[in-house]
N, C-alpha and C positions, 0 to 999 in steps of 0.2 A: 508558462509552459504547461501545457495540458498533454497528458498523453492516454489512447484509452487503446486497450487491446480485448480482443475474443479470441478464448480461444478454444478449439472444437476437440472434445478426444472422442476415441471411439465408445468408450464408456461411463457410467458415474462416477466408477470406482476409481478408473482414471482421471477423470477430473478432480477426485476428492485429494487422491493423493500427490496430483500437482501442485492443490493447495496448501497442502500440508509442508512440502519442499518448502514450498515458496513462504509461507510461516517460520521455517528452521532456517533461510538462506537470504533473510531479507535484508543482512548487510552488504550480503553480493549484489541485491537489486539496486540500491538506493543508499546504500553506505550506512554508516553508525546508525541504526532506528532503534526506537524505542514502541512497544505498541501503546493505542491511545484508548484509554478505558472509560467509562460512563457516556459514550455515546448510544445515541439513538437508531440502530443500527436492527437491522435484519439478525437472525441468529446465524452464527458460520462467517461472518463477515469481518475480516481482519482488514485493520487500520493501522498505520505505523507512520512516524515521525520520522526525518534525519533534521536535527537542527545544526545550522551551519557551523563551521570552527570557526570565531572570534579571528584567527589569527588570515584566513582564507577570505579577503573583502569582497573575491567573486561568486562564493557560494551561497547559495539560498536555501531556504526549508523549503525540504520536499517530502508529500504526503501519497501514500502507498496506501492505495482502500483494492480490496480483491472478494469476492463473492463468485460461491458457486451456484451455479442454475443447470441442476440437471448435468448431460454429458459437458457444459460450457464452463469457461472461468474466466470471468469480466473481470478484468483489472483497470485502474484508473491510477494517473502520476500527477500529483501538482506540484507544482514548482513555481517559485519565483519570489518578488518582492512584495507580491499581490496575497500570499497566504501569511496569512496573522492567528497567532496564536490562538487569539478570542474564536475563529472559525474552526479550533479545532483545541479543544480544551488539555491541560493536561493531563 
């Protein structure tokens, strides 16, 4: 599962501070995350982890990358059986 959103405010500032929401509220996005550190990564650009519960056999690690561009705020969701750790370091 891939999911990619834009999204357009009327300002930077507005953009900035959706991202910042979105940094403080990203268990509501994606459940339990952790952010993911020593990547190679633009500056501003938050990355976050949920790795599945052991006890839930249907849930997958899903990965939360967001970046802001100006008035814009690209966000990206992965998910699945297809995202492996090594793709995304601790």
């Amino acid at each position: 599962m891939t999911l990619a959103r834009i999204l357009v405010f009327e300002t930077a500032p507005g953009a900035q501070a959706y991202l910042g929401w979105l940094e403080d509220h990203v268990d509501d996005v994606i459940g339990n995350a952790r952010p993911v550190d020593g990547l190679s990564v633009p500056d501003g650009t938050i990355v976050f982890v949920h790795q599945p519960n052991p006890c839930c056999h249907s849930e997958t690690r899903l990965v939360l990358v967001a970046w802001k561009d100006s008035d814009t705020v690209k966000t990206l969701e992965i998910g699945g059986q297809v995202v492996k750790m090594s793709s995304c370091p601790s």
